[in-house]
C-alpha positions in Angstrom: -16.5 29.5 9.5 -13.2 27.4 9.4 -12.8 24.5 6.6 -11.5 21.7 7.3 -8.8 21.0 5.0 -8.7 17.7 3.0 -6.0 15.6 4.0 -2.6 15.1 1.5 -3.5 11.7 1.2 -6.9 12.0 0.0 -5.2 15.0 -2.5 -3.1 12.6 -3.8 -5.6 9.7 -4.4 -8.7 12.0 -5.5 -9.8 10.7 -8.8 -12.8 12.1 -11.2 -15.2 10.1 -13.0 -15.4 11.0 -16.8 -17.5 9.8 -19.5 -15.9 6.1 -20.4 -12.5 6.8 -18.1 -11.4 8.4 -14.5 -8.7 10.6 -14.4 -6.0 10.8 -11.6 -2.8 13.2 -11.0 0.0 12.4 -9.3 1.2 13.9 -5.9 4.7 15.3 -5.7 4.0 14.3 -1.6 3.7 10.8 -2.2 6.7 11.2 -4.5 9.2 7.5 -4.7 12.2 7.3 -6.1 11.9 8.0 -10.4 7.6 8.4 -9.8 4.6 8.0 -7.6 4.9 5.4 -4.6 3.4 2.3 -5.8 1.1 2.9 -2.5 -0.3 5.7 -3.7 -0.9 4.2 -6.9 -2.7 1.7 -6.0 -4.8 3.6 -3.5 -6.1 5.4 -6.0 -7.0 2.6 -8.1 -9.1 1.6 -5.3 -10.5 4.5 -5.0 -11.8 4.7 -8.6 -13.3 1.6 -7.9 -14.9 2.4 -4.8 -16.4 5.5 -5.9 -18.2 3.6 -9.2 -21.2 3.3 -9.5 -21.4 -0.1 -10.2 -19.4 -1.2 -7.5 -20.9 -3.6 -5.2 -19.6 -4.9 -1.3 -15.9 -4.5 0.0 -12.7 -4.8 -1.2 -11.4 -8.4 -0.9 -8.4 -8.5 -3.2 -6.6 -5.7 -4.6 -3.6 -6.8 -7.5 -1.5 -4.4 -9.1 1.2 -4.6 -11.9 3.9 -1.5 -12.2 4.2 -2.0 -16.0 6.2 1.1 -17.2 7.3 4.6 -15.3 4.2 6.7 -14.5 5.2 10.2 -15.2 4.5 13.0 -13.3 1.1 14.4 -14.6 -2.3 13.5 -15.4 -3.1 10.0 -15.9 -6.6 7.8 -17.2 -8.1 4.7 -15.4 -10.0 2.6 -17.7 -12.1 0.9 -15.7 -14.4 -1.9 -16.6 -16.4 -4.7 -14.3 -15.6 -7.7 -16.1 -17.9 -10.4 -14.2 -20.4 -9.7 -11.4 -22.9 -12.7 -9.6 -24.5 -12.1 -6.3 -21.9 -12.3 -3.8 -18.6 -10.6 -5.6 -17.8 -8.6 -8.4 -14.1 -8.8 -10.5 -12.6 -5.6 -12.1 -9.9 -4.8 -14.5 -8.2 -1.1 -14.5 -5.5 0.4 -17.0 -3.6 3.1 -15.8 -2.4 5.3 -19.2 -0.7 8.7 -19.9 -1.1 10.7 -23.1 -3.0 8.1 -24.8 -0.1 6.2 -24.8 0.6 2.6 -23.7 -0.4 1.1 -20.5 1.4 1.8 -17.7 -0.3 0.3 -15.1 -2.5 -2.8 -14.8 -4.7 -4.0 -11.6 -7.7 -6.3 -10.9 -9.6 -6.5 -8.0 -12.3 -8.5 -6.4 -15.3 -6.5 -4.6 -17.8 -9.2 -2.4 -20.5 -8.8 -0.1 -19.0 -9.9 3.6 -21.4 -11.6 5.9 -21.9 -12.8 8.9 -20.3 -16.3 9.3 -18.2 -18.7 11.1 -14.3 -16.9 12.7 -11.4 -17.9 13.3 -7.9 -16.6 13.6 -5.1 -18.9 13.4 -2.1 -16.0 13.2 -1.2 -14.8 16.7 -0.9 -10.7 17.0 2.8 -10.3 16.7 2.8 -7.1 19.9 5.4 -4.9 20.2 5.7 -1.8 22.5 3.2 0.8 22.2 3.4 3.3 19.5 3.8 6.5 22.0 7.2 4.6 23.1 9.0 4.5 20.0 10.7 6.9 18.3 9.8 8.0 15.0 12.3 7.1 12.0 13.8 10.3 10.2 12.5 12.0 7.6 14.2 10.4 4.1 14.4 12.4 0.6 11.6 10.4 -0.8 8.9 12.5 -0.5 5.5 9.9 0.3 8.2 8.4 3.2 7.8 11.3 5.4 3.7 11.3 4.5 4.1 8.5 7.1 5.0 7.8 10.5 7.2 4.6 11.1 8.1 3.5 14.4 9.8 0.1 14.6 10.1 -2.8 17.0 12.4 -4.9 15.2 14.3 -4.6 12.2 14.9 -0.9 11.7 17.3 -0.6 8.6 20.3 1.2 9.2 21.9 2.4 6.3 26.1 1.6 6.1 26.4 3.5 2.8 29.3 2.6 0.5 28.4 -0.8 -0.5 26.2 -1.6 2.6 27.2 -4.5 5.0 29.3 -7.4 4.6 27.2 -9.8 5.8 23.4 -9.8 4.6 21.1 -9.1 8.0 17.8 -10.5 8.8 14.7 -8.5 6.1 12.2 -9.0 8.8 11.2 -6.0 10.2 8.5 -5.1 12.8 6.6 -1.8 13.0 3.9 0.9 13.2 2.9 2.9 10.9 0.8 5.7 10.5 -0.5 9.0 8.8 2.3 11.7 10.3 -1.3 14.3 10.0 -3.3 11.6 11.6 -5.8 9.7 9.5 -8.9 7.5 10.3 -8.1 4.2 8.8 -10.3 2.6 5.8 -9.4 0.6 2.9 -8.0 3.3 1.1 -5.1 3.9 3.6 -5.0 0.3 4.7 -4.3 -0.6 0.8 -1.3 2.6 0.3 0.1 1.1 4.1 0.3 -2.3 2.6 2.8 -0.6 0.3 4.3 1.1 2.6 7.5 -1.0 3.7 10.9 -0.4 3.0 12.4 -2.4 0.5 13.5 -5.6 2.1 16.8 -5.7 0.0 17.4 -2.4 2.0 17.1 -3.8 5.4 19.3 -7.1 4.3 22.0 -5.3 2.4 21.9 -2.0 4.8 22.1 0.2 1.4 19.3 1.9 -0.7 19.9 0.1 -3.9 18.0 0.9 -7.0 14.3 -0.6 -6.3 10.7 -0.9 -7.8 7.9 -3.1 -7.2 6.8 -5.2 -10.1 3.4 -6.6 -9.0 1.5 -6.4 -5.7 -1.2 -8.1 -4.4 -3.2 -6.9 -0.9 -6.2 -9.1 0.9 -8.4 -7.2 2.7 -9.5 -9.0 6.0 -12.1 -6.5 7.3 -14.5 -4.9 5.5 -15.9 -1.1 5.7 -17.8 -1.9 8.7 -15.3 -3.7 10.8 -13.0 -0.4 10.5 -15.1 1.6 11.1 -15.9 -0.1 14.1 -11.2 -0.5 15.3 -11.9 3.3 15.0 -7.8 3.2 14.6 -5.2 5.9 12.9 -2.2 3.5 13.0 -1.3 -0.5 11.9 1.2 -3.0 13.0 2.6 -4.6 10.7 5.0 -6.5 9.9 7.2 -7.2 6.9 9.7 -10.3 5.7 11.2 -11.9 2.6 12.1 -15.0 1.6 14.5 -14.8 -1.7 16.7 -12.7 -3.1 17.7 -13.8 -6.9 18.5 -12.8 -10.1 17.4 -9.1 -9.7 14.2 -9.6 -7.9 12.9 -10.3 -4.3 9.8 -11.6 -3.0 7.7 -9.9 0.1 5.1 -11.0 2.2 3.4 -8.8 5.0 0.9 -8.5 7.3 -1.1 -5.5 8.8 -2.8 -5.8 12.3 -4.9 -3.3 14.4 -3.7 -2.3 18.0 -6.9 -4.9 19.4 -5.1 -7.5 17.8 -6.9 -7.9 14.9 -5.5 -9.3 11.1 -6.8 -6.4 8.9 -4.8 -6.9 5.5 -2.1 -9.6 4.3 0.1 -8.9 1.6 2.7 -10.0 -0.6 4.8 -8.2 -3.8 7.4 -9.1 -6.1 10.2 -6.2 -6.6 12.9 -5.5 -8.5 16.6 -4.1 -7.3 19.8 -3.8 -8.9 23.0 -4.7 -6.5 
């Protein structure tokens, strides 16, 4: 009798409860530039936090600060519910290595969704089907070819030796999904929200030295409405607004193939150019 094997991502983001802390390891497949994709990271924060026993409801907000480098290794999560009332629960996680200093700090709000007044103001974005666009090529960073990115709009094209002359456009417009295909749920939805190239890349046409600072993600549909898109692959769509002083904002948004707003995002990152 054949097993199925586990897929990379859920590898990379498997975490096990101990008896005051989780513990995590890093994956050199969802490997960034100097450590771990921030995605991953934080999908595996999540996942701590879903598999608790406490936890209570969905995933509504998910915010994450890269404090320090996270080696490659073992890691803890101390995790601790910090207020809880009938409808939501808040969180508090401290990623640390070695018993040293932390390295990563998140919080998150859990709530019980339910049925209520809907509306959606944003308009899908559409672009053309998935199966009709090529796939971007594989890169040396090791969690970018984990994924499969097909863009609409805005795919960065690399100059090399000092990039463009004149800055281009950050937005960008695009699918993405699992390259081994994936059922989407929060966990993946919350690493995809990650998942776009730095938008100092796509303005200066260069891979300049980047890092995400803090992140937060806003889940829009809850384990049920997933499970009911039945989807391997998001549109989404990725812009910025500033570049200054060594950092650059993000904002993003992250749609199923009916149309639907899933996840809204936005980050603060750090570059050096």
């Amino acid at each position: 009798m054949l097993t199925k094997t586990p897929h990379l991502f859920d590898e990379a983001t498997a975490v096990t409860a101990g008896d005051s802390r989780w513990q995590g390891q890093t994956s050199p497949d969802y490997w960034a530039f100097v450590g771990p994709f921030g995605g991953c990271t934080a999908a595996t924060i999540l996942r701590a936090l879903m598999q608790h026993p406490q936890r209570a409801g969905d995933p509504l907000a998910l915010t994450v600060n890269y404090c320090a480098p996270v080696a490659e290794g073992v890691f803890d999560l101390d995790v601790r519910l910090v207020k809880a009332n009938r409808s939501s629960q808040h969180w508090s996680v401290e990623m640390t290595q070695g018993g040293g200093e932390v390295a990563t700090l998140a919080t998150a709000v859990f709530a019980e969704r339910r049925p209520s007044w809907s509306h959606q103001p944003a308009g899908f974005p559409g672009a053309a089907p998935f199966e009709e666009l090529r796939s971007f090529p594989k890169l040396k960073m090791t969690w970018a070819n984990q994924y499969d990115f097909r863009f609409a709009e805005g795919e960065p094209k690399f100059a090399g030796g000092g990039g463009a002359k004149q800055p281009s456009s950050p937005y960008s417009k695009l699918w993405i999904a699992d390259r081994v295909p994936r059922k989407l749920d929060a966990l993946s939805l919350m690493s995809m929200s990650d998942a776009f190239f730095g938008r100092v890349f796509h303005a200066r046409h260069e891979l300049v030295p980047f890092g995400t600072v803090s992140l937060t993600t806003y889940f829009h549909a809850d384990a049920a409405d997933l499970d009911a898109e039945d989807i391997t692959r998001v549109l989404a769509t990725a812009d910025a607004k500033t570049f200054h002083k060594s950092y650059g904002d993000q904002h993003g948004e992250l749609w199923s193939p009916s149309g639907r707003l899933l996840a809204t995002t936005t980050q603060i990152a750090y570059f050096k150019a």
